[in-house]
Biopython code that builds the backbone (N, CA, C, O; Angstrom):
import numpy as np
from Bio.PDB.StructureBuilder import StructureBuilder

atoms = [
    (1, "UNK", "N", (0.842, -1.200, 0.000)),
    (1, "UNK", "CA", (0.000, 0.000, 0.000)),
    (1, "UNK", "C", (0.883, 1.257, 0.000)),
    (1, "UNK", "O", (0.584, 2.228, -0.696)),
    (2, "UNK", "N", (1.919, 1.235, 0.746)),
    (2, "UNK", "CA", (2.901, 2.477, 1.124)),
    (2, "UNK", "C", (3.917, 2.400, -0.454)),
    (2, "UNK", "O", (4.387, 3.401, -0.995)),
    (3, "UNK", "N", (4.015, 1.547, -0.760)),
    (3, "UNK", "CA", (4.559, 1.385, -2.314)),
    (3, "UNK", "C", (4.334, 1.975, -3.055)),
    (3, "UNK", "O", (4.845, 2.897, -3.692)),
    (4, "UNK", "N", (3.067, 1.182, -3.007)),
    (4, "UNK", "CA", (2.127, 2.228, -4.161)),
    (4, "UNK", "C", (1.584, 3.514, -4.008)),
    (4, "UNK", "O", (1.185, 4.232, -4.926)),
    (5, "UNK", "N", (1.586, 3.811, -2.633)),
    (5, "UNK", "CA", (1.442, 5.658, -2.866)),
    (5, "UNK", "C", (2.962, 6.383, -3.397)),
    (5, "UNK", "O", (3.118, 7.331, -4.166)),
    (6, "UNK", "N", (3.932, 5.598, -2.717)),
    (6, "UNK", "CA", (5.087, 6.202, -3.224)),
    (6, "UNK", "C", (5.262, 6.323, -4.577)),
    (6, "UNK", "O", (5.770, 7.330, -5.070)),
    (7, "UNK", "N", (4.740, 5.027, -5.466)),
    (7, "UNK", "CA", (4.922, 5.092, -6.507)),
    (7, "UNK", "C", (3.498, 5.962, -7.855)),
    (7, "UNK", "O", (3.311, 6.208, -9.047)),
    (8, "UNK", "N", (2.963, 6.068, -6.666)),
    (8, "UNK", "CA", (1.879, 7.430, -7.666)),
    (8, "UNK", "C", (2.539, 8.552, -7.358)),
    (8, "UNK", "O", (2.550, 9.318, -8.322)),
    (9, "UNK", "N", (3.272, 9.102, -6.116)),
    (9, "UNK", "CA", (4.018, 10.267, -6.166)),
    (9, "UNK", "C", (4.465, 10.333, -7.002)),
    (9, "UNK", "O", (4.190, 11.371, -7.604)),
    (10, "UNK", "N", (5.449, 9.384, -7.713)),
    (10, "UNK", "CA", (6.768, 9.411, -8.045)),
    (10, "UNK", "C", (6.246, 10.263, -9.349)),
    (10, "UNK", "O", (6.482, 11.439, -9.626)),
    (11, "UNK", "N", (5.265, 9.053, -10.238)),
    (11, "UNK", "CA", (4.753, 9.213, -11.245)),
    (11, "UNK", "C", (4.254, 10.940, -11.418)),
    (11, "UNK", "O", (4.727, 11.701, -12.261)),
    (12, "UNK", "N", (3.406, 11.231, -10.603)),
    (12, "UNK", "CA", (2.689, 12.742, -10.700)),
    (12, "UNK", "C", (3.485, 13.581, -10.589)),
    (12, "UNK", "O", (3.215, 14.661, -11.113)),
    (13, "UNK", "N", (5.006, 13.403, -9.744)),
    (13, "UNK", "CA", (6.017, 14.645, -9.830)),
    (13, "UNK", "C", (6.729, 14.549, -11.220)),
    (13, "UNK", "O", (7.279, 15.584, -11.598)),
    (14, "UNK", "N", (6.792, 13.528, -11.979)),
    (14, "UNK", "CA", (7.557, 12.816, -13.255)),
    (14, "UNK", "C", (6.647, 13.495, -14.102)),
    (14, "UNK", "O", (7.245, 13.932, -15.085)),
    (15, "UNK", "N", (5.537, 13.734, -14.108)),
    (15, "UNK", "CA", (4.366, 13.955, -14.973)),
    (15, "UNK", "C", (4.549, 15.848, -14.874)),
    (15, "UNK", "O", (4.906, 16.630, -15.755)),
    (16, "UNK", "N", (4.325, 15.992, -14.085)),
    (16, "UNK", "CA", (4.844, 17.731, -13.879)),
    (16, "UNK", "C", (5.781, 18.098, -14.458)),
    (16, "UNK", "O", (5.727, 18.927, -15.365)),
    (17, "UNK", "N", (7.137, 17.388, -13.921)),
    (17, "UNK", "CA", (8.099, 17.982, -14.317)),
    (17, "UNK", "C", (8.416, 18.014, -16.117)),
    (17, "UNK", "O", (9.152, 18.756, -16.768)),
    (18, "UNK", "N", (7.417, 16.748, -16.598)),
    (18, "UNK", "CA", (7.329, 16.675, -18.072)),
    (18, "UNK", "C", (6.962, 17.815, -18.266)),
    (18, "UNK", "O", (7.813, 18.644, -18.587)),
    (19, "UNK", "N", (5.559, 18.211, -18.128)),
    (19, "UNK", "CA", (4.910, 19.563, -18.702)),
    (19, "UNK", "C", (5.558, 20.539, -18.538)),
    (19, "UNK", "O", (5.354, 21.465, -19.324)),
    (20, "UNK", "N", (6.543, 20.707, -17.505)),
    (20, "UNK", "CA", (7.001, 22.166, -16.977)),
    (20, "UNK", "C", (8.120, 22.276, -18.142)),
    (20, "UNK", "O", (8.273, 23.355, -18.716)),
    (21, "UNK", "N", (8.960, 21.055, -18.510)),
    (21, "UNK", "CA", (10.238, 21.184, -19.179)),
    (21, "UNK", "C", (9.745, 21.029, -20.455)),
    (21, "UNK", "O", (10.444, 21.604, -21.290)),
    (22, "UNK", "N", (8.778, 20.449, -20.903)),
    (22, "UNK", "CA", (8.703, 19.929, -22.384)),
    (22, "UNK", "C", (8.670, 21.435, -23.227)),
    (22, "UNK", "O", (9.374, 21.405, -24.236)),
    (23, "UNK", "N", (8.057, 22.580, -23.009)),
    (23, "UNK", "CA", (7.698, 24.006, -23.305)),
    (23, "UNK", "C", (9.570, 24.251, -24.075)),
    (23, "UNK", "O", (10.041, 24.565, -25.168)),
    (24, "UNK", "N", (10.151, 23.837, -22.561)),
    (24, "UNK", "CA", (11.348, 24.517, -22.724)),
    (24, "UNK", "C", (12.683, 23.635, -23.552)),
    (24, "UNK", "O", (13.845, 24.012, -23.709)),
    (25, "UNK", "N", (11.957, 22.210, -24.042)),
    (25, "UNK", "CA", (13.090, 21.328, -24.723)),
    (25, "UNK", "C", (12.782, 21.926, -26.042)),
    (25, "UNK", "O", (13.612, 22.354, -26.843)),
    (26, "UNK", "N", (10.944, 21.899, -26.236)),
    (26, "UNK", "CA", (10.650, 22.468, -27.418)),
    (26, "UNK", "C", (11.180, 23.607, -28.030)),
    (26, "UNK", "O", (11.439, 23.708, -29.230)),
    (27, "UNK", "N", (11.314, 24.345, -27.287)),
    (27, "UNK", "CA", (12.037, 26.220, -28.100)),
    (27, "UNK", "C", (13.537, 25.863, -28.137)),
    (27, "UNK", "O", (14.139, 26.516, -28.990)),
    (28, "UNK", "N", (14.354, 24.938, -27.389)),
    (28, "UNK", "CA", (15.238, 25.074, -27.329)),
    (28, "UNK", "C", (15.569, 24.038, -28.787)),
    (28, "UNK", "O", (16.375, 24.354, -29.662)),
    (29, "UNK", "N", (15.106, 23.326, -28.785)),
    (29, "UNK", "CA", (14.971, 22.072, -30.478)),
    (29, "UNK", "C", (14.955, 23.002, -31.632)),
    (29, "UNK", "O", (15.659, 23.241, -32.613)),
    (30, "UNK", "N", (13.563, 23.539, -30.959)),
    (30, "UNK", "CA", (13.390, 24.495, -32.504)),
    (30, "UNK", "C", (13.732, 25.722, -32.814)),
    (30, "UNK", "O", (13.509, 26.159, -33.943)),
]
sb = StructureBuilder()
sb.init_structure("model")
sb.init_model(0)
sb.init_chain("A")
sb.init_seg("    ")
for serial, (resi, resn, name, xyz) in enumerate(atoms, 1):
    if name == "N":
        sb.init_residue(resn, " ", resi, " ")
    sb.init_atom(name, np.array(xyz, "f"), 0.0, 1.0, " ", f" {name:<3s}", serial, name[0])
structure = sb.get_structure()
């Protein structure tokens, strides 16, 4: 049970930090 909350954290901070950086891989690519 404690696993698996850890491992939905993990996921939802992984998931953020996608959206927050993807903006900035994009301008920097293109």
């Amino acid at each position: 049970m404690f696993i698996s909350f850890k491992l939905h954290c993990f996921v939802f901070l992984g998931a953020c930090l996608l959206f927050t950086m993807e903006p900035l891989v994009a301008r920097t690519v293109l």
